[in-house]
N, CA, C and O of each residue as an XYZ file, in Angstrom:
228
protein
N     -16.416      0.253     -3.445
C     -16.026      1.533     -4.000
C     -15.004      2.201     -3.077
O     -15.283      2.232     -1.879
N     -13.925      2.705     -3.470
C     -12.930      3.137     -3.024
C     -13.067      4.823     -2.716
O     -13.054      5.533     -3.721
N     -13.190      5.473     -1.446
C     -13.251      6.831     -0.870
C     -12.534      7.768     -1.905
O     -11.423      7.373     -2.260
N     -12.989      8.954     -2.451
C     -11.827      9.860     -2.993
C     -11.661     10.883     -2.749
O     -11.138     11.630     -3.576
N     -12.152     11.447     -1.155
C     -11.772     12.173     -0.296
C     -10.387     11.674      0.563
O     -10.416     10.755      1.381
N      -9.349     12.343      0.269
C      -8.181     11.587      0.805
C      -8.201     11.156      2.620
O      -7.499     10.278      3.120
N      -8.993     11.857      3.216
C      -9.058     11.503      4.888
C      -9.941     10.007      4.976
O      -9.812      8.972      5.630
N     -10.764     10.433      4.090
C     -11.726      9.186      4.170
C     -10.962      7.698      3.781
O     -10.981      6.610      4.357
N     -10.315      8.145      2.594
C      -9.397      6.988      1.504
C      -8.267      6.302      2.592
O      -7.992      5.104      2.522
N      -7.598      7.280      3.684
C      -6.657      6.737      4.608
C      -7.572      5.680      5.778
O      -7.072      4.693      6.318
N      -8.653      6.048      5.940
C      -9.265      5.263      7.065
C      -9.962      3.983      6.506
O     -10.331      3.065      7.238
N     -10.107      3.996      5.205
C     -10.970      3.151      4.346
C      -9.177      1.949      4.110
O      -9.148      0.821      4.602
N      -8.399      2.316      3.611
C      -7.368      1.312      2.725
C      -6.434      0.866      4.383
O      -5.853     -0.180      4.670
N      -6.597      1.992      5.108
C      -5.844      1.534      6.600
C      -7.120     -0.011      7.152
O      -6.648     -1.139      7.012
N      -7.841      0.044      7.429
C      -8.781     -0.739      7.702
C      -8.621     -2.137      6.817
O      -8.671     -3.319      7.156
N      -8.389     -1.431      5.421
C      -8.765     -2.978      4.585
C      -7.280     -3.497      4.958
O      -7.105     -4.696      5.176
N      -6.450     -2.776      5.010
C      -4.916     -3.334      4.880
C      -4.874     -4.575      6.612
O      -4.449     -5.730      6.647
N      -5.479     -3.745      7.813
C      -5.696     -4.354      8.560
C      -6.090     -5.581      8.546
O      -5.496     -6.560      8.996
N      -7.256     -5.524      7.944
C      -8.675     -6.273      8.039
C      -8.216     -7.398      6.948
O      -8.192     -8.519      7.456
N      -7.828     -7.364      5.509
C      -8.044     -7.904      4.375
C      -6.931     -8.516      4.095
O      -6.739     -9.726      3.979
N      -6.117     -7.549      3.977
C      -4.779     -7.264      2.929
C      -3.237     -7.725      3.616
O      -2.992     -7.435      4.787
N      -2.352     -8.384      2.857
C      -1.316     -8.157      3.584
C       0.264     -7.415      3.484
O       1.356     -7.386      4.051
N      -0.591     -6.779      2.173
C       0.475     -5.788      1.352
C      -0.334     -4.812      0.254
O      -1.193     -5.150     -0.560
N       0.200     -3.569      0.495
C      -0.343     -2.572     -0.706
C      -1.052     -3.305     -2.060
O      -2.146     -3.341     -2.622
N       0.706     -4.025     -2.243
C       0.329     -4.815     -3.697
C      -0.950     -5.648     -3.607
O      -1.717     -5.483     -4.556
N      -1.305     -6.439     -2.740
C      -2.473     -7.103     -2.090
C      -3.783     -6.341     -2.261
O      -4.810     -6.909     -2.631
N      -3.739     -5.450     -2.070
C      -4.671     -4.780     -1.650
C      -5.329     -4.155     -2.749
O      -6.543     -4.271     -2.915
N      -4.602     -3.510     -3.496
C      -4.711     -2.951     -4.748
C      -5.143     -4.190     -6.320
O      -5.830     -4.071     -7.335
N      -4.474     -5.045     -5.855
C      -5.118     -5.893     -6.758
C      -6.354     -6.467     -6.718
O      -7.030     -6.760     -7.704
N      -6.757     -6.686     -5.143
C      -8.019     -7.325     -4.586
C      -9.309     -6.565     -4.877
O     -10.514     -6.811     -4.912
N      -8.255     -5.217     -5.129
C      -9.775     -4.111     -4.781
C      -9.752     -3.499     -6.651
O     -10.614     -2.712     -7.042
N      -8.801     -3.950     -7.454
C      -8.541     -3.352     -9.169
C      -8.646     -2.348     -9.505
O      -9.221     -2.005    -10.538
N      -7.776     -1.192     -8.210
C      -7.429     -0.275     -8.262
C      -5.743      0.309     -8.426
O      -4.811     -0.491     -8.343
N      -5.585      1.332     -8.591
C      -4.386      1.472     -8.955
C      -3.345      2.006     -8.153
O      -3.034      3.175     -8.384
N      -2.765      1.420     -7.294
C      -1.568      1.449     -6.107
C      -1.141      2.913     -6.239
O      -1.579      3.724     -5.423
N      -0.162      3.372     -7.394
C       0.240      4.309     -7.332
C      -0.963      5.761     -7.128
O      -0.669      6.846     -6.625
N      -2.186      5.399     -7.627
C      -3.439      6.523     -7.257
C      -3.569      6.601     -5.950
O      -3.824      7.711     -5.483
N      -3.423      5.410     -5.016
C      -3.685      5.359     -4.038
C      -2.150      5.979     -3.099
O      -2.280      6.324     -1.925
N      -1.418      6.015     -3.472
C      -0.094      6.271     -2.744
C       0.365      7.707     -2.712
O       0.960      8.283     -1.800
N      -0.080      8.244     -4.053
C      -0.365      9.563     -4.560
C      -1.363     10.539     -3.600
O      -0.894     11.525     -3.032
N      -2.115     10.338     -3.537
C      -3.952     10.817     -2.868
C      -3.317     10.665     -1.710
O      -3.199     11.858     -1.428
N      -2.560      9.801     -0.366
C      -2.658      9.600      0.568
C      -1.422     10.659      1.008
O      -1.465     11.288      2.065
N      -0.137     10.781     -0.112
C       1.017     11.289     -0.150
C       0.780     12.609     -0.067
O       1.773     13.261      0.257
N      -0.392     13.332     -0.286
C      -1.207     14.770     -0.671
C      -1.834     14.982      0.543
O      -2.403     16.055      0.741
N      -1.816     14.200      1.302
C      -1.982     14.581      2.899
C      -1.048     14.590      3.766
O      -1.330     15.186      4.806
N       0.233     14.018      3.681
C       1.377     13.839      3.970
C       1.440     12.160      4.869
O       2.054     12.004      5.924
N       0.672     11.071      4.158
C       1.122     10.476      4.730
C       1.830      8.919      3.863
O       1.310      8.503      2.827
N       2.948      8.287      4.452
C       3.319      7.177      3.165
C       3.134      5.963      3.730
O       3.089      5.817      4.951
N       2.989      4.821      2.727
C       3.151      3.483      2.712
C       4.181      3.132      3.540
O       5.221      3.763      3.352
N       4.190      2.152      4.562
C       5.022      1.403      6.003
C       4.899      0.071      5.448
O       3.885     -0.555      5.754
N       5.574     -0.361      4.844
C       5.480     -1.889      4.608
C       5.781     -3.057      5.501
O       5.391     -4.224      5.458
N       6.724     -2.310      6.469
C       6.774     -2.975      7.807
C       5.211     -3.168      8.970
O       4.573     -4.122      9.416
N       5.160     -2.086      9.046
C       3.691     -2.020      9.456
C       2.520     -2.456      8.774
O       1.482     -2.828      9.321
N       2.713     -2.399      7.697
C       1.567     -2.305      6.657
C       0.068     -1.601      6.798
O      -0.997     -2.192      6.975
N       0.223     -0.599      6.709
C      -0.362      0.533      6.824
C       0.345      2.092      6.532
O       1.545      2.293      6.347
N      -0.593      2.979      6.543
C      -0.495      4.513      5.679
C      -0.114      4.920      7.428
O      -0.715      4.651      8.468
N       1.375      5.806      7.109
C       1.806      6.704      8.387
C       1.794      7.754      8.311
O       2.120      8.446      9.276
C-alpha cells in the first residue's frame, strides 16, 4: 500500500526507488500505481523526479 501523506509517500517511493526500482516508470508499474499521482503529491511539497539520481529532490 502506497503512503498518502505526502512526507511519508517521499520516504516510502525514495526507498523503493533505492531499494527496488530503477526508474519512476519502474516503479510505478511494479507497484500499479499511477506515476503522474505520485509526481503530483510529491510536487505539493516541493519536491521533483531526478532521473539522473533516481530519486524525489
Amino acid at each position: 500500500m502506497v503512503p498518502k501523506d505526502p512526507m511519508m509517500l517521499l520516504s516510502y517511493i525514495n526507498t523503493q526507488l533505492r531499494d527496488f526500482y530503477s526508474s519512476l516508470d519502474a516503479l510505478a508499474e511494479g507497484l500499479n500505481t499511477d506515476k503522474e499521482e505520485i509526481v503530483e503529491k510529491l510536487r505539493s511539497i516541493d519536491y521533483e523526479y531526478d532521473a539522473e539520481l533516481n530519486k524525489f529532490v
